[in-house]
C-alpha angles and dihedrals in degrees: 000000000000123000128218125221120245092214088089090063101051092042084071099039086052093046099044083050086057092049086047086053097048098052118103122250101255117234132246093260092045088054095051094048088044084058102043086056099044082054107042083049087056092046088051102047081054085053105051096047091057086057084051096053094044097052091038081062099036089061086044093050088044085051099240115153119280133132113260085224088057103054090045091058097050092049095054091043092062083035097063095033082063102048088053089049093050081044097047081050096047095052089044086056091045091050086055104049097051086047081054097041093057119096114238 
């Protein structure tokens, strides 16, 4: 049996270090519009897979032919990525109210 080097592995962890290190420093407005886009992509995946769910019901309600598993996934799926959104902006809201809370 044949054994591979580790070195290999390490060779990419240390290039991948030196890329990390390269990159520029993004400014404030890059950052902001880096984060308006990472959130409106994870408002819109919730939101698709409401559509999802609700089209997945609707055909089970019309009496096409989908499986009833199936409809039920896909319902706690949004469910639960739903859930996780309304917790994310909880703890966001949480997180802002104790900044503005602090005495300067």
């Amino acid at each position: 049996m044949a054994i591979t080097p580790i070195t290999l592995s390490v060779a990419n962890t240390q290039t991948m270090d030196e890329t990390n290190r390269l990159k520029v420093a993004a400014t404030p407005f890059e950052a902001q519009q880096s984060f308006a886009s990472t959130l409106k992509d994870a408002i819109a995946s919730v939101n698709n897979q409401q559509i999802q769910s609700d089209a997945m019901t609707q055909k089970l309600i019309n009496g096409e032919d989908v499986d009833l598993h199936e409809v039920m996934i896909t319902a706690q799926k949004a469910g639960v990525t739903l859930n996780a959104t309304l917790e994310v902006r909880n703890k966001a809201i949480e997180a802002y109210q104790e900044i503005m809370r602090m005495s300067i």
